[in-house]
N, C-alpha and C positions, 0 to 999 in steps of 0.2 A: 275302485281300482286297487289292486294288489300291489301291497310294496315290493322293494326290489328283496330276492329271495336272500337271507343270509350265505354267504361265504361266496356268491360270485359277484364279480366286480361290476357294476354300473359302466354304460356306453358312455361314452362322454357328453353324446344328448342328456341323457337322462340323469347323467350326475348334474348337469347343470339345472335342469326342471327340476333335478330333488332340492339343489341348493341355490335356489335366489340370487343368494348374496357372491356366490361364488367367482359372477360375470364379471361384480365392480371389483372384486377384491383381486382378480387377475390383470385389468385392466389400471389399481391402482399399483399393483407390484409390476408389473411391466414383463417383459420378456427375460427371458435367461440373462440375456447380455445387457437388458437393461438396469435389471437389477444389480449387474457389476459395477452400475455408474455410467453407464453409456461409455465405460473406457473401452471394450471391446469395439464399439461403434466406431469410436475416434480412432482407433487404430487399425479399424477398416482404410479409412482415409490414406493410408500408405499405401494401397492402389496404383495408386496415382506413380508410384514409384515402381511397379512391377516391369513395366517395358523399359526400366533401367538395367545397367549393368550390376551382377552379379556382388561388385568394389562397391559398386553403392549402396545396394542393399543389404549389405552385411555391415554398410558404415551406420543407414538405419537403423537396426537393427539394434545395433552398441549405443547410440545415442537416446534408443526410445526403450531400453529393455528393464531400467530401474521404474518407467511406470508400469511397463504391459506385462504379461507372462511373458517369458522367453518362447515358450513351444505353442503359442496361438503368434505371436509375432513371426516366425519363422514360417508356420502355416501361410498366415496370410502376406508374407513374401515370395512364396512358396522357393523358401529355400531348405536344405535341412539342417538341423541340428549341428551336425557332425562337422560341415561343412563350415558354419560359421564358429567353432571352438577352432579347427583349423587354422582361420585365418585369426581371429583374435589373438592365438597364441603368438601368431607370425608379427604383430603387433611390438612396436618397442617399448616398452615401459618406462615409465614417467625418471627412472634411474640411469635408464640405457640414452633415455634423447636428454639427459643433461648433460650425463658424458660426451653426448655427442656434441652438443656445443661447447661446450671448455674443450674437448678438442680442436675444434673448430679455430676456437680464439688461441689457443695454444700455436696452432700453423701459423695463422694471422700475423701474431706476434713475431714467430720465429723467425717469419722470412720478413717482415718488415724490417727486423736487423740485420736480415742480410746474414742469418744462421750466426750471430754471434752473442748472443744471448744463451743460457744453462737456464737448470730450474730455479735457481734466487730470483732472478729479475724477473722472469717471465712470472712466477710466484706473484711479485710486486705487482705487475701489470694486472693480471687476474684479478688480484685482490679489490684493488681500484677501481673494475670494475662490477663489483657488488657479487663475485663466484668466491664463498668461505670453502676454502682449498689449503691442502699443506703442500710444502715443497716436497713433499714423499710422493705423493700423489702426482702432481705435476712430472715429476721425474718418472712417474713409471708410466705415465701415458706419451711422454716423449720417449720412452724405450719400447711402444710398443709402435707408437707410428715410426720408428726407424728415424727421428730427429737427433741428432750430434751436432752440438756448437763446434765450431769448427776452429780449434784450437790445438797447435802443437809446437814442438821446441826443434832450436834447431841448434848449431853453435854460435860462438860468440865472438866478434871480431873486436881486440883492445881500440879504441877510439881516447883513450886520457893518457895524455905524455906527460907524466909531472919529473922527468927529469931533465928542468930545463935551469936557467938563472936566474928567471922574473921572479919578482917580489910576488909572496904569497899572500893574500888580505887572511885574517883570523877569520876562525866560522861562528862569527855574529848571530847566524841562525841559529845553532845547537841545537837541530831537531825541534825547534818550536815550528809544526805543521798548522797547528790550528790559528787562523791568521780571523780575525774579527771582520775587516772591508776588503774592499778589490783595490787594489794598488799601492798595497802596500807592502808586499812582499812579490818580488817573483825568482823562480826559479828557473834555471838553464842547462843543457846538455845537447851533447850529440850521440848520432848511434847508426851504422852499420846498415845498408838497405841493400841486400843482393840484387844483382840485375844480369841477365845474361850478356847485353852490350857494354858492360863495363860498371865497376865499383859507383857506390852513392852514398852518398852521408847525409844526414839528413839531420839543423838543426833546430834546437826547438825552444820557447821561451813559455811557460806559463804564469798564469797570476796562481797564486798557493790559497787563496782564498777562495774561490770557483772555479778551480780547475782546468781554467779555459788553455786553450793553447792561443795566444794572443800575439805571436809571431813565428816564423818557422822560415826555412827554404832547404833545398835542397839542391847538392851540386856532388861534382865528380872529385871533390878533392875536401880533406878538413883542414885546411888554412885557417889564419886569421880572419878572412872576406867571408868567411861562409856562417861564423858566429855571428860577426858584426852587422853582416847583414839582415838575421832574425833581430838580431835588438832593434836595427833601427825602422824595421817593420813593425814591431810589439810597440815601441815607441810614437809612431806615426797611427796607428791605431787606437790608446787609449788616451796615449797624453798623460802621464803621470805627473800631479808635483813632485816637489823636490822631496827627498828624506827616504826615496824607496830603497828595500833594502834587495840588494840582486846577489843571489846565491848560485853555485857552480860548482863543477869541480877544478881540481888545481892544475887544470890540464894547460898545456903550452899557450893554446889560442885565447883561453881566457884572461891569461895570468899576462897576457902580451901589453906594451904601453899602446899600442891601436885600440885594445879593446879595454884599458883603463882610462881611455882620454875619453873616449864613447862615451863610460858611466860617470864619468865627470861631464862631459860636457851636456848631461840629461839630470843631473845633480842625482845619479843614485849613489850607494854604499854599497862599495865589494864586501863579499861575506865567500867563503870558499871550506870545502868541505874538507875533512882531517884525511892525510893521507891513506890510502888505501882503504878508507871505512864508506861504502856507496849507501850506507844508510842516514847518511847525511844530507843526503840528494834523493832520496827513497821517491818521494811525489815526483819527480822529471822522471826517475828511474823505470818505476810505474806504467805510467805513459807510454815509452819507447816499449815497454815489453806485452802493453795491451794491444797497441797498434800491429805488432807483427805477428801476436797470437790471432788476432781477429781479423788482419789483411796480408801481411807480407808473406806468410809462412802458408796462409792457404790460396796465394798467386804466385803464378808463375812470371815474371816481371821478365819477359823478352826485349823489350829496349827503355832508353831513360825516359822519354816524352811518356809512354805508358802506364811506369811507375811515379811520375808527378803527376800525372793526372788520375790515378786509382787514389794517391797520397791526397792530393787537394779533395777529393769529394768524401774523403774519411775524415779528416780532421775539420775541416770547414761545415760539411753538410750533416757527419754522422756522431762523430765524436764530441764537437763544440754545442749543435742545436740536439742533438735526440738521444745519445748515449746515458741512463741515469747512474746514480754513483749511489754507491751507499754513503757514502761519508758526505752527501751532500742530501741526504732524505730522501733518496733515489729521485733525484732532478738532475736535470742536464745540468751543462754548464751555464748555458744560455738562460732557462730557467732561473736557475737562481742567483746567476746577477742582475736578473730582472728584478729581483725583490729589493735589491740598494737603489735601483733606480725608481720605484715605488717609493720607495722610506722620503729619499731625497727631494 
């Protein structure tokens, strides 16, 4: 029999009669697709996903594209090309959904304080929570969601009559703020609460150690009764021994013998700030000007019961237990008198 004629191609019968060995060696290389690995096989198997929607097989798609080709994957979704760079694109990037959570926590934050929180503390919060973030940053993502701590000034009504006759105690304190325990230093003042039913004062006693506000009341008038009555609340509340040193201003109500028989009869020491210098009293001063930057000034206080009950859930629930300080390691107050009760 005649071989096959030079220059035209053998029938595929016939190539295989000419070559024996050509059956097993087809049969050991396998098919097109099997010689990929049988990956093209396995990627058949996404079938199974075609009477899905459109969102899912282009989530296929993204999920399966770093084994298979991208343009046999699409085939056999029968989706196109064009179609899933579309939505890929439309996709948030691993930059875009981080931002979107620190925003997220950033709201969280903001309105858990009750919008009186800026980028410093919320910074602090963040941090805490394991987001490496600057306060630059923080501040430009709260300008862009339209968040403002809610802080503003208003005027200043005098509450210190120091032109009276009482004896004035020396200021024992002289700015020494940083106090080692709780109770052994506290500071006192009053200050000015607008109300449209009528004037409120509002006074206040803290320990200078934790910050706490650890007596307070408020009334229609700043007598003698309305100081004395925060001490002997601050009083009935911690229990101080004797030797505490209690600082003020030289104002009439403090300088009064009602309210030196009080600190005698609690065994404190008067201490009283130098005329006309309020940075003697800086820490009370403090206080009274965060309180009406972050309540009083951004409420409208239409009668008295109103305004002691916005005041009580500020100082008792926001200010004492969840407010953090910088000067105390950004901890509340409550916080970190907890740690002397720890130690003790």
């Amino acid at each position: 029999m005649a071989g096959p004629v030079p220059g035209i191609r053998a029938r595929a019968g016939e190539q295989r009669r000419a070559d024996p060995g050509a059956e097993s060696r087809a049969q050991s290389e396998g098919t097109p697709d099997q010689r990929d690995g049988g990956r093209i096989g396995h990627c058949k198997k996404g079938g199974a996903h075609l009477q899905q929607s459109t969102e899912m097989k282009f989530q296929f798609i993204e999920d399966s594209r770093f084994e298979f080709p991208l343009e046999k994957l699409c085939k056999v979704m029968q989706v196109s090309r064009s179609g899933f760079y579309k939505w890929s694109q439309a996709l948030p990037s691993a930059q875009a959904q981080s931002k979107a959570d620190i925003q997220e926590r950033i709201r969280f934050h903001f309105h858990d304080a009750q919008r009186r929180y800026g980028a410093p503390k919320l910074t602090v919060l963040l941090r805490r929570e394991g987001y490496a973030i600057s306060e630059r940053t923080v501040s430009l993502y709260m300008a862009e969601m339209k968040l403002r701590a809610c802080v503003s000034s208003r005027f200043r009504v005098r509450t210190t009559d120091s032109d009276h006759d009482h004896p004035i105690a020396p200021n024992l304190l002289n700015q020494q703020f940083d106090v080692e325990k709780p109770n052994q230093v506290w500071v006192a003042d009053i200050t000015y609460i607008p109300c449209r039913e009528g004037r409120l004062y509002l006074a206040s006693v803290m320990d200078l150690c934790t910050r706490e506000i650890v007596g307070w009341t408020l009334a229609g008038h700043m007598k003698t009764g309305l100081v004395l009555d925060a001490l002997e609340k601050a009083y009935a509340s911690k229990k101080p021994p004797a030797g505490l040193l209690h600082h003020s201003d030289r104002g009439s109500q403090y300088a009064s013998e009602a309210y030196r028989s009080g600190l005698e009869q609690y065994g404190m020491t008067a201490s009283m700030s130098r005329r006309g210098n309020c940075y003697d009293n800086a820490s009370m001063e403090s206080f009274h000007s965060i309180l009406k930057k972050e309540l009083v000034y951004c409420t409208r206080f239409l009668t008295r019961k109103q305004a002691s009950q916005d005041i009580y859930r500020y100082i008792e629930f926001f200010y004492n237990r969840k407010r953090i300080h910088g000067s105390l390691g950004y901890l509340s107050p409550a916080r970190f008198a907890a740690q002397f009760d720890v130690q003790a």
